[in-house]
Each structure stands twice: as structure tokens, then as C-alpha cells.
TORPA-4810 file (N, C-alpha, C, O; in nm, 3 decimals):
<nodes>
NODE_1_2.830_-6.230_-1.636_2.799_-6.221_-1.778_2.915_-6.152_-1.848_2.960_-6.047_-1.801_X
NODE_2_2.969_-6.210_-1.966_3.099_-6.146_-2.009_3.015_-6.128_-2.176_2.939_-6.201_-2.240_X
NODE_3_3.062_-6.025_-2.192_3.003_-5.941_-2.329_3.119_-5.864_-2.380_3.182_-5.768_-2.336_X
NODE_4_3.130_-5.968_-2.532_3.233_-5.869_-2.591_3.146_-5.852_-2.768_3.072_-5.928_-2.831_X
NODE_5_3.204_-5.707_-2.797_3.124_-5.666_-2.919_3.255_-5.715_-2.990_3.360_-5.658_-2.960_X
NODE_6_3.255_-5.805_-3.071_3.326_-5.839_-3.180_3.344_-5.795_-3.351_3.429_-5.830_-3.432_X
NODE_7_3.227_-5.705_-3.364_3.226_-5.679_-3.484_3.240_-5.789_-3.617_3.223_-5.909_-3.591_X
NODE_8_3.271_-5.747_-3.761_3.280_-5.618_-3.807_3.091_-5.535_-3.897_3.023_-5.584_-3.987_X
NODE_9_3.072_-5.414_-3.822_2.993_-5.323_-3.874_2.974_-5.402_-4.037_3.054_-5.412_-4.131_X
NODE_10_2.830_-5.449_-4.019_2.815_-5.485_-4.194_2.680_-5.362_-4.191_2.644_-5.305_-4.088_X
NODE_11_2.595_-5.332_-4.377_2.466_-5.317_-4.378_2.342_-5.412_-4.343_2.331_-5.530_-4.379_X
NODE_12_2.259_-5.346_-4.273_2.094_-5.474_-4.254_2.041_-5.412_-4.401_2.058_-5.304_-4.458_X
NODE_13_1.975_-5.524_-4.431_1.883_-5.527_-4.546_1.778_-5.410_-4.514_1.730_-5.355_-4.613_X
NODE_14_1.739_-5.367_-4.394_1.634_-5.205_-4.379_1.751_-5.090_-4.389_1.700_-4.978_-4.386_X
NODE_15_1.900_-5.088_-4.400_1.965_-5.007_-4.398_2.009_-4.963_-4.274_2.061_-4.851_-4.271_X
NODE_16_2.000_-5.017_-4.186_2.051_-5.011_-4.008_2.187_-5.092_-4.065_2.227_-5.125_-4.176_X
NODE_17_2.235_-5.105_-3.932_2.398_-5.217_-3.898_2.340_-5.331_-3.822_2.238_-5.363_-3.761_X
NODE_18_2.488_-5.392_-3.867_2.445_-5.543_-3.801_2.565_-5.530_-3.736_2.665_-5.513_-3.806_X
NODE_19_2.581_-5.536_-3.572_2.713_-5.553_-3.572_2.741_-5.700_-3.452_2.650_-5.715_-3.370_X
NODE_20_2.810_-5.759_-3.448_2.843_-5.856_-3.399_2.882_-5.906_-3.285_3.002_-5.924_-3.304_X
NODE_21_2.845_-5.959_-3.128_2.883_-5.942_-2.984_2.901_-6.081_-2.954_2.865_-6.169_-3.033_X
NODE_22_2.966_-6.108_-2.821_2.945_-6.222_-2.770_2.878_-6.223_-2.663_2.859_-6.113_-2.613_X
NODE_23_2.829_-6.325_-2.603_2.767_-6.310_-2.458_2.785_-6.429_-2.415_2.724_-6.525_-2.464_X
NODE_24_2.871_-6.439_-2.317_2.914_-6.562_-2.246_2.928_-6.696_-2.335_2.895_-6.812_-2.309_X
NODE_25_2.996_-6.630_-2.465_3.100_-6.723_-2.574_2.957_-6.744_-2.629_2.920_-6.852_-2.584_X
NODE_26_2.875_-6.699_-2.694_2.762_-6.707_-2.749_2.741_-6.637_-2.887_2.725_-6.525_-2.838_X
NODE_27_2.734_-6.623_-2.969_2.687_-6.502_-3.079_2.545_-6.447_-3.050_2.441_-6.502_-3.012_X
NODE_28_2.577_-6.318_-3.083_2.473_-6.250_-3.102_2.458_-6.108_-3.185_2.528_-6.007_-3.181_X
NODE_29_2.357_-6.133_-3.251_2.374_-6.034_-3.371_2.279_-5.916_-3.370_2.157_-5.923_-3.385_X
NODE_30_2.375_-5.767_-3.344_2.331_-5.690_-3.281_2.279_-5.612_-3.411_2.351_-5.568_-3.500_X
NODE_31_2.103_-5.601_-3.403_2.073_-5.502_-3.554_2.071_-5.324_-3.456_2.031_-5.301_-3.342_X
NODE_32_2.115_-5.257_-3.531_2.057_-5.138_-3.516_1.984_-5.023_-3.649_2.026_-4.976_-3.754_X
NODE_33_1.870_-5.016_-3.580_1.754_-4.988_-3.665_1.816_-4.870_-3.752_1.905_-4.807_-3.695_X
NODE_34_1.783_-4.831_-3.882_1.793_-4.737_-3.954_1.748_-4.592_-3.871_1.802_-4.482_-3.877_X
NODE_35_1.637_-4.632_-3.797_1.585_-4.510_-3.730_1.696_-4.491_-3.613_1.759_-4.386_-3.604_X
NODE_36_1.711_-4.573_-3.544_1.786_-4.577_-3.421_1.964_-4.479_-3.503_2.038_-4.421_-3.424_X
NODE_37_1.981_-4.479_-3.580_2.081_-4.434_-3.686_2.093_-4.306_-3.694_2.186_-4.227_-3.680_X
NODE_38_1.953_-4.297_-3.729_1.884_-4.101_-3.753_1.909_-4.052_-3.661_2.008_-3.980_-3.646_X
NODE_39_1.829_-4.078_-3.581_1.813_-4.010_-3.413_1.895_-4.007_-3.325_1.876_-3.920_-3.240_X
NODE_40_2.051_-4.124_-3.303_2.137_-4.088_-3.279_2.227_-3.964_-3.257_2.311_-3.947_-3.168_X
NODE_41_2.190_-3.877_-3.362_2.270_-3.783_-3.367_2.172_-3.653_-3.444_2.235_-3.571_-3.510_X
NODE_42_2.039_-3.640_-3.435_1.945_-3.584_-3.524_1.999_-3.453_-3.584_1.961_-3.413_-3.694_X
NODE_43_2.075_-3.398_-3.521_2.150_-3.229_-3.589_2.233_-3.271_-3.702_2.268_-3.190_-3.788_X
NODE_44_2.269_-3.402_-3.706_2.345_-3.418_-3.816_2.275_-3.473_-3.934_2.170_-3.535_-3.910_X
NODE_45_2.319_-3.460_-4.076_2.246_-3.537_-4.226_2.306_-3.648_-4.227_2.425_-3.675_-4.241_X
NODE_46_2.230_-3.704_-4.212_2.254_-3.912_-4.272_2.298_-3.885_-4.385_2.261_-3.803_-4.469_X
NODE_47_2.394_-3.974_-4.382_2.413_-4.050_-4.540_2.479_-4.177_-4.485_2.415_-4.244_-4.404_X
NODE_48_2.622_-4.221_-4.527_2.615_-4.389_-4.513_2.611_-4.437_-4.377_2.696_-4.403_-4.295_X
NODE_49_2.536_-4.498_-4.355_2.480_-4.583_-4.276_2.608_-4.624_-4.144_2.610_-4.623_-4.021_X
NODE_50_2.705_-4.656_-4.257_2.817_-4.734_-4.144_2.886_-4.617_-4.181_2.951_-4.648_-4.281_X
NODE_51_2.905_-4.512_-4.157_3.008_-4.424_-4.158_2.930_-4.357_-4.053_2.982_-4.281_-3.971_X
NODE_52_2.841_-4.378_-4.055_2.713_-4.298_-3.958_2.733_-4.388_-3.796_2.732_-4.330_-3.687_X
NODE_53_2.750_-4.540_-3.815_2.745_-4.593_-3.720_2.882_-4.591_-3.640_2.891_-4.569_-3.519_X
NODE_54_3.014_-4.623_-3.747_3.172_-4.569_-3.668_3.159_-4.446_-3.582_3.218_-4.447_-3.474_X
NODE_55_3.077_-4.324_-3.622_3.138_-4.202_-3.591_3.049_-4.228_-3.429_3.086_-4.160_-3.334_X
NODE_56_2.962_-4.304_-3.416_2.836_-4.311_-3.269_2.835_-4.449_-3.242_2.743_-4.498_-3.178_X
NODE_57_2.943_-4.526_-3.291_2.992_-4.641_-3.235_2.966_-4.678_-3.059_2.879_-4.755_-3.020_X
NODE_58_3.044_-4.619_-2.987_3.042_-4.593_-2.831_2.903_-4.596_-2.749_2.876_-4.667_-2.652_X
NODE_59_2.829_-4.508_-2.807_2.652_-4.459_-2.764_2.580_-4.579_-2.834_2.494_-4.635_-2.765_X
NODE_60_2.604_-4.628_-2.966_2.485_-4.714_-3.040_2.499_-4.919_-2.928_2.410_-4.999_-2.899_X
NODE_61_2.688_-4.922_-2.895_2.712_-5.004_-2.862_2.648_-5.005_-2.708_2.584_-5.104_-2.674_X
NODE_62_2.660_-4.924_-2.640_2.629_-4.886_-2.494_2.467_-4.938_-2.460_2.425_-4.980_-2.352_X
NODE_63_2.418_-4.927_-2.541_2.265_-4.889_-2.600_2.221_-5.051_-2.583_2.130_-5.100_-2.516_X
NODE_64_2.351_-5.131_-2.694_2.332_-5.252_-2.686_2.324_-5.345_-2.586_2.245_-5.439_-2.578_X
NODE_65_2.426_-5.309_-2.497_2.476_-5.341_-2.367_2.367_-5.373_-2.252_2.343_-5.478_-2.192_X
NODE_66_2.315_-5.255_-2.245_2.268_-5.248_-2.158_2.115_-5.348_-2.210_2.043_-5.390_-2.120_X
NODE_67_2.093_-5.368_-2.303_1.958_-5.435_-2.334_2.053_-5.610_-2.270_2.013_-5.698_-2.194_X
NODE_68_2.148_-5.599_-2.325_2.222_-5.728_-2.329_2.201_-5.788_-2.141_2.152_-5.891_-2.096_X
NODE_69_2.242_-5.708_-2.096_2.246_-5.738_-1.991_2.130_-5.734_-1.929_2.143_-5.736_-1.807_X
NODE_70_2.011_-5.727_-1.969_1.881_-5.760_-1.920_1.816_-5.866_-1.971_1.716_-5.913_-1.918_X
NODE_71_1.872_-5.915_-2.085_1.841_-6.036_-2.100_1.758_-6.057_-2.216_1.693_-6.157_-2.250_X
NODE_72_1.778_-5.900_-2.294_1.636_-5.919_-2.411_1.687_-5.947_-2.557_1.632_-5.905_-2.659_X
NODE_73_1.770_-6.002_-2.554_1.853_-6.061_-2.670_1.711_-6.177_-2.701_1.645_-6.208_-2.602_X
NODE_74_1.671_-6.235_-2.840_1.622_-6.383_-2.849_1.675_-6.433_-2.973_1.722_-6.373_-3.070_X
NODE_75_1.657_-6.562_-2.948_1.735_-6.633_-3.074_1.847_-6.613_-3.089_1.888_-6.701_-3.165_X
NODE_76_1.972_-6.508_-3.044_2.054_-6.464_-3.108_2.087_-6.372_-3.161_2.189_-6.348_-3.225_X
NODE_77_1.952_-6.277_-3.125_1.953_-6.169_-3.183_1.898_-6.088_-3.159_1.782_-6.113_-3.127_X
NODE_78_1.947_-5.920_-3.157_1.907_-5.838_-3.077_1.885_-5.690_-3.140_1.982_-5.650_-3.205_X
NODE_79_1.773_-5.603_-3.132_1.713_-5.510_-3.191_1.693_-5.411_-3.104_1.607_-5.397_-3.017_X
NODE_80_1.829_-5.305_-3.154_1.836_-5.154_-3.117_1.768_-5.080_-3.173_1.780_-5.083_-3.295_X
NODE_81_1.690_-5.005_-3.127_1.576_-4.863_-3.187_1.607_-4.770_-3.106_1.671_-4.769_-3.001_X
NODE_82_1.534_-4.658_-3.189_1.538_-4.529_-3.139_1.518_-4.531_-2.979_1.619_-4.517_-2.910_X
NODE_83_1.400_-4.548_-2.917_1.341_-4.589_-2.793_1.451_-4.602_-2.724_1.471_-4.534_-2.624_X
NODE_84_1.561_-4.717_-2.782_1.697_-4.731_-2.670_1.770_-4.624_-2.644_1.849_-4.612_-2.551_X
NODE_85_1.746_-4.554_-2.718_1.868_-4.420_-2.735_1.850_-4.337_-2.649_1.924_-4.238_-2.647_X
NODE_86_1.713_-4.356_-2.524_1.668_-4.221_-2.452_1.786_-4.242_-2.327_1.789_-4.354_-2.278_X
NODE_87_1.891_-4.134_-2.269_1.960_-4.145_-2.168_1.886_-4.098_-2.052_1.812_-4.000_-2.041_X
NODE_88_1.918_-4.181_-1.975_1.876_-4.204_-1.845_1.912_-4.132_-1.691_1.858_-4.175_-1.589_X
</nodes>
């Protein structure tokens, strides 16, 4: 399975990111939840969204990954939440 995050970081209409991957030359459009955003980093104050998502880029993408590679992508598209964020 070859997975590349292609970007670029846009806003979701709930105020999460949308950011953009491939999976074995496939699109797939990675949302990450507004909440999944918060909780990322909870000691810190939200404000923009994608300035929020550059700085936890690494952890939010990782997050993605690993769902990716289990196979729970559908349609094309794939939904990061808080829940993903628990390390293991």
C-alpha cells in the first residue's frame, strides 16, 4: 500500500481541514474534525483552524495513516476525530 499525503490544507465547511492523500494512486480526502483540532493540542487556544492544523501537521497526519492503512477510508473519504488522537 503506498500512501502519499499530497495536500494543500483547505477549510471543511464544520471548520476542521480537508487535507488531501493518495492511496495506491487513488484520492482521498482526508477531513479532520474541528474537534479532532481542539484536542490535539488542548493546553493550547484555538483560533485558525489551518494555522492550528500546520503547527500538528505530523500527529493529525499520522492519525490519518494509520486509519488509512486499515482500510477505513469509504468513498474516498476519510474522517479524523478526536477518538483517533488517543496514542497507543
Amino acid at each position: 500500500m503506498k500512501i502519499e499525503f499530497i495536500g494543500p490544507a483547505s477549510l471543511a465547511a464544520d471548520g476542521g481541514v480537508i487535507y488531501l492523500a493518495t492511496v495506491d494512486g487513488k484520492n482521498v480526502e482526508c477531513h479532520f474534525s474541528y474537534e479532532a483540532l481542539e484536542d490535539i493540542d488542548p493546553d493550547t487556544v484555538f483560533g485558525d483552524a489551518l494555522e492550528h492544523f500546520s503547527h500538528h501537521q505530523l500527529l493529525l497526519l499520522s492519525a490519518a495513516e494509520k486509519k488509512l492503512i486499515k482500510g477505513i477510508a469509504h468513498n474516498g473519504k476519510l474522517l479524523v476525530n478526536s477518538s483517533d488522537l488517543r496514542i497507543d
